[in-house]
Steps between C-alpha positions, in 0.01 A plus 500: 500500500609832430440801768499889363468756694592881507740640725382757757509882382839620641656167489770465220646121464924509524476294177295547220504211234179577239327808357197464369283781278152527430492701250201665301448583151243605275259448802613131563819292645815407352564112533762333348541114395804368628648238290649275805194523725249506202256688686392862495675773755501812614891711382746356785879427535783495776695792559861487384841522676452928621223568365208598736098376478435840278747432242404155513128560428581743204737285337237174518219672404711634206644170407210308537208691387678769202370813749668857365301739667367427860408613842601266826456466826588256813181339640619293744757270665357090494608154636462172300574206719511161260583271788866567526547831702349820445638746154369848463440700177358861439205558284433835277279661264556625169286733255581427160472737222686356252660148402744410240663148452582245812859454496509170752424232237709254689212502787187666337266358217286782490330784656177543533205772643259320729203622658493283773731247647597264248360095522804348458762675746884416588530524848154467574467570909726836408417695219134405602563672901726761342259587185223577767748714721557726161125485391462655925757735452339622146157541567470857422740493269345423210594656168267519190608301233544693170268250310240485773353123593693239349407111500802348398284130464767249631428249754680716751433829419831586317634626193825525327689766425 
């Protein structure tokens, strides 16, 4: 079984080993297919050797998802316990205006805009806890999409892009 959980306000973990982003576009969520897992997920890496959660986030969501022009912020601090000790992550959200090409081919199929959390998800009992903590931390937020209601018809809600 795996435990999530977010960290108390105030509280910052000594070691940090994911960031996650929920990011929105055109009025829906960027997933991306990764090609190991197979499953859908929300932008997310490991920060490298000196490089803090920030630069972290902007360099996955970059990578993994093509975003040029965005807006970010840090959400919260989470745990993720999978039976073997306790690792902690940071989640953020992203506004994005515009997208070019995903440059992380190695690990991402594709990218796609969903409007709701996506059937078949990698990492099911986390992007499913932290998805809701970003949908929280957005309500309010909400931007109009350019093209007003779009149904993008797949099973899950998603389109390409």
């Amino acid at each position: 079984m795996v435990t999530v959980e977010r960290i108390a306000e105030g509280s910052t973990p000594l070691k940090v080993s994911y960031v996650v982003i929920a990011a929105r576009h055109n009025g829906g969520w960027l997933f991306v297919k990764h090609r190991r897992r197979g499953g859908w997920e929300m932008p997310a890496g490991h920060p490298g050797p000196g490089e803090d959660t920030v630069e972290a986030a902007v360099r996955e969501l970059t990578e993994e998802t093509g975003a040029v022009s965005f807006t970010m912020e840090p959400v919260t601090y989470y745990s993720v316990d999978a039976g073997t000790g306790k690792q902690y992550g940071r989640l953020f959200c992203a506004e994005v205006e515009l997208i070019g090409a995903h440059t992380d081919t190695d690990e991402i199929e594709e990218v796609r805009i969903f409007r709701r959390l996506p059937r078949n998800l990698s990492l099911h009992e986390v992007m499913s806890f932290l998805y809701r903590v970003a949908r929280q931390h957005g309500e309010g937020l909400k931007v109009p999409t350019p093209f007003g209601h779009r149904d993008f018809g797949s099973a899950g809600g998603g389109s390409s892009i």
